[in-house]
C-alpha positions in Angstrom: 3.8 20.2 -2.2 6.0 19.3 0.6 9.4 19.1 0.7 9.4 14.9 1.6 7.0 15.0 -1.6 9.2 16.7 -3.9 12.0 14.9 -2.5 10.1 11.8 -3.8 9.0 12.8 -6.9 12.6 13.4 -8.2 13.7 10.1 -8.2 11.4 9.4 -10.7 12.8 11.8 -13.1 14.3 9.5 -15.4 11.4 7.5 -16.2 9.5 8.3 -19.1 6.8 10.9 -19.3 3.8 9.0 -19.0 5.2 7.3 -16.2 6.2 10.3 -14.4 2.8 11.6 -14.9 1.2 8.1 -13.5 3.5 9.1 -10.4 2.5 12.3 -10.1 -1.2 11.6 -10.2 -0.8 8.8 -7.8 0.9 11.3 -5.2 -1.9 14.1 -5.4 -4.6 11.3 -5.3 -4.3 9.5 -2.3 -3.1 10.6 0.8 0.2 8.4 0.9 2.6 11.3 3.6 -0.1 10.5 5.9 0.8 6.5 6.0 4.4 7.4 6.1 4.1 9.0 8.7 2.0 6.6 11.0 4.9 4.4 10.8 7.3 3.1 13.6 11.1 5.2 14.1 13.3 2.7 11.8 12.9 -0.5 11.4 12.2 -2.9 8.1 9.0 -2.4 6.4 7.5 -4.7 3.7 5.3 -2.4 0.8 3.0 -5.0 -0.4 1.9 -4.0 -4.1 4.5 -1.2 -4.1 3.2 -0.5 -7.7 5.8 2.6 -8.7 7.0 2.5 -5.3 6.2 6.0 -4.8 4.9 4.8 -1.2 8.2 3.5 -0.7 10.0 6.7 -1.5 7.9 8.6 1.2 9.1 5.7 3.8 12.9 5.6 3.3 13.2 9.3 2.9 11.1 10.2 5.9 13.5 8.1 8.2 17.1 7.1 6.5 17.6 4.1 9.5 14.7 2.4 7.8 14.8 -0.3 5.2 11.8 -0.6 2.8 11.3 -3.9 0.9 8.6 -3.0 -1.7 6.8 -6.0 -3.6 4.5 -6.7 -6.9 3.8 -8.7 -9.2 4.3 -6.3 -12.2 7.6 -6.9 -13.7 7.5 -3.2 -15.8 6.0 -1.7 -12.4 9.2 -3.2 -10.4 11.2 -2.1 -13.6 10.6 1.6 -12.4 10.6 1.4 -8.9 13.8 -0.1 -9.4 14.9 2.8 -11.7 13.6 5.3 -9.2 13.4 4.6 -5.3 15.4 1.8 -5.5 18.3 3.6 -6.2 18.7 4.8 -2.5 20.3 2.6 -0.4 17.4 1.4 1.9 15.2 0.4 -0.5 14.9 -2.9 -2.4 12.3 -3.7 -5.3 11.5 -6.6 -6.5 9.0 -9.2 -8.6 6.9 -10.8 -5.7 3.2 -11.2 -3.9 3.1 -11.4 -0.1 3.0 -14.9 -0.7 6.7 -15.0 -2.0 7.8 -12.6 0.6 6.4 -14.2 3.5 8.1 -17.5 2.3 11.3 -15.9 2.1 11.3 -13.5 5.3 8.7 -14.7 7.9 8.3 -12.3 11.1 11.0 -10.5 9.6 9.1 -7.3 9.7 8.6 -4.0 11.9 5.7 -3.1 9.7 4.1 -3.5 6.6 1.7 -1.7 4.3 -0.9 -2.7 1.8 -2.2 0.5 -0.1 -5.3 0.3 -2.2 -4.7 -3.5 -3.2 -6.9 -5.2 -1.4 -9.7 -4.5 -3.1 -8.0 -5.4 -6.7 -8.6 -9.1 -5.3 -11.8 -12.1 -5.1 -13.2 -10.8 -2.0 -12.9 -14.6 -1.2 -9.2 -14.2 -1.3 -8.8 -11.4 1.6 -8.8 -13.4 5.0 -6.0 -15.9 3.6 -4.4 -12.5 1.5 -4.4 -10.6 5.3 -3.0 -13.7 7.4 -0.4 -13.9 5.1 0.4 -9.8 6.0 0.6 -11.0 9.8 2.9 -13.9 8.8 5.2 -11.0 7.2 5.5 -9.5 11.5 7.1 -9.6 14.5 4.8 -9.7 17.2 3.3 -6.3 17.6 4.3 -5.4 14.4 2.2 -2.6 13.0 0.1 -2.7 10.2 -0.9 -0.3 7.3 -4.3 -0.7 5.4 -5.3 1.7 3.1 -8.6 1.5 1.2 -11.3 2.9 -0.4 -14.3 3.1 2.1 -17.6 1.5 0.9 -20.2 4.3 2.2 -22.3 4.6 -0.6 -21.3 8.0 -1.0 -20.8 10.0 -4.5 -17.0 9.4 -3.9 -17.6 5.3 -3.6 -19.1 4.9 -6.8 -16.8 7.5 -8.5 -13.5 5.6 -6.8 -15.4 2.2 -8.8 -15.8 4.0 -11.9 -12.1 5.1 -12.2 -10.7 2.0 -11.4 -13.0 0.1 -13.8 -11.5 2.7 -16.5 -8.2 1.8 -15.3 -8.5 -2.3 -14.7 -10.7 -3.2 -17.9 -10.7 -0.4 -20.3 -6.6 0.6 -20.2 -5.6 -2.3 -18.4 -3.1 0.2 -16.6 -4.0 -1.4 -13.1 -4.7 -5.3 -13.2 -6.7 -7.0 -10.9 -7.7 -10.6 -10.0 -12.0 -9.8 -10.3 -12.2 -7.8 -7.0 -13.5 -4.2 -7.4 -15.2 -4.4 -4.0 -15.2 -2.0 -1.4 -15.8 -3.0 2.2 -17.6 -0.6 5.0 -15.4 0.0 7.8 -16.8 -2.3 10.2 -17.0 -5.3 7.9 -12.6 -4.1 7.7 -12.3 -4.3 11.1 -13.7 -7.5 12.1 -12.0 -9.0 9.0 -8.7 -7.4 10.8 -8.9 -9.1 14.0 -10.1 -12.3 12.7 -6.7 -12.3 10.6 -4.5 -11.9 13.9 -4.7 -7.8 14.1 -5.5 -5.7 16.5 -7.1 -2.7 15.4 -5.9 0.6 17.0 -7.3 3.2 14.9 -9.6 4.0 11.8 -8.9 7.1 10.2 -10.6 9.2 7.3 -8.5 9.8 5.4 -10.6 11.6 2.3 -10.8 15.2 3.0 -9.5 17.1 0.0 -9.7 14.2 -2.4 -12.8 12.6 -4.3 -11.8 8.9 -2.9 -13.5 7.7 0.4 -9.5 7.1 1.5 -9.9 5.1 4.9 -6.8 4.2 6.9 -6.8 1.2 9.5 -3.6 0.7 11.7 -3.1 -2.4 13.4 -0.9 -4.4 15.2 0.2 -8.0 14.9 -1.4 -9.4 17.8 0.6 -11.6 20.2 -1.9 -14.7 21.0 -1.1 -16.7 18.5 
């Protein structure tokens, strides 16, 4: 474990067991350092289904000048990121969707990152659900995507199976119908036709049994 990691985890050590263990087994799951990291020095960031806000965590702490404004539309989710990372001073949790952020702060944003949500949602939704991200940016703002990859592999159906477990049978994640996962080149040309330019695709899965896939983009500047 690193040391941002640990650093990270401990705020969440007032919340109640099974929630620190949800925490715990979201931070050895997905590969969350590796997006904190591929962020911009400073700057405000928007965390789009913040969930926990363990993502959040990883962003203040890895650079105090930057200010992370984490949203989702789970109230008891927002309860304990509020309870946890939103006790340091540069982060803020609340009850939103991108919608509701992007009313309230348009191109307000350095960056923003959306981290396995997406896919929660009616693949219909997406194009508008990604336009509204670039509404969240300055231009050139960077961008954040992390997914699930749809390769067919062993760890695409396995990643479907879990989260099936987790949206219909325990109801611990909700979703709006999605449960779709994209290949990479369907991603990218979804990107760019929401006013992204893609600058890199990175795997993301080694060491994990999810097909994690990261895209970074920027807001583009044509308009």
């Amino acid at each position: 474990m690193s040391t941002l990691l640990d650093q990270s985890l401990a705020l969440f050590s007032s919340l109640p067991r099974a929630e620190r263990f949800h925490v715990r087994a979201r931070a050895f799951s997905a590969p969350l350092e590796a997006m904190a990291h591929r962020l911009p020095a400073g700057g405000t960031v928007a965390d789009v289904g913040c969930g926990h806000g363990l993502l959040s965590a990883l962003m203040a702490l890895s650079d105090p000048s930057r200010t992370v404004y984490g949203v989702d539309p789970d109230p008891r989710k927002v309860m304990w990121a509020s309870q946890g990372p939103g006790r340091l001073p540069n982060v803020h949790a609340e009850v939103g969707t991108v919608e509701s952020l992007a009313a309230l702060r348009p191109g307000q944003f350095d960056a923003a990152v959306v981290c396995d949500v997406l896919y929660l949602l009616p693949e219909e939704r997406w194009p508008a659900f990604l336009r509204t991200v670039r509404s969240l940016l300055r231009p050139g703002g960077r961008f954040l995507l992390k997914e699930a990859e749809g390769d067919h592999s062993w760890k695409h159906y396995k990643c479907l199976a879990q989260e099936w477990v987790m949206v219909k049978l325990i109801g611990r994640t909700k979703a709006g119908g999605g449960l779709v996962l994209k290949p990479r080149s369907a991603m990218e040309t979804l990107l760019r036709a929401s006013g992204f330019e893609v600058r890199e695709t990175v795997e993301l899965d080694a060491g994990y049994t999810t097909p994690h896939i990261l895209y970074v983009a920027e807001a583009s500047t044509a308009r």
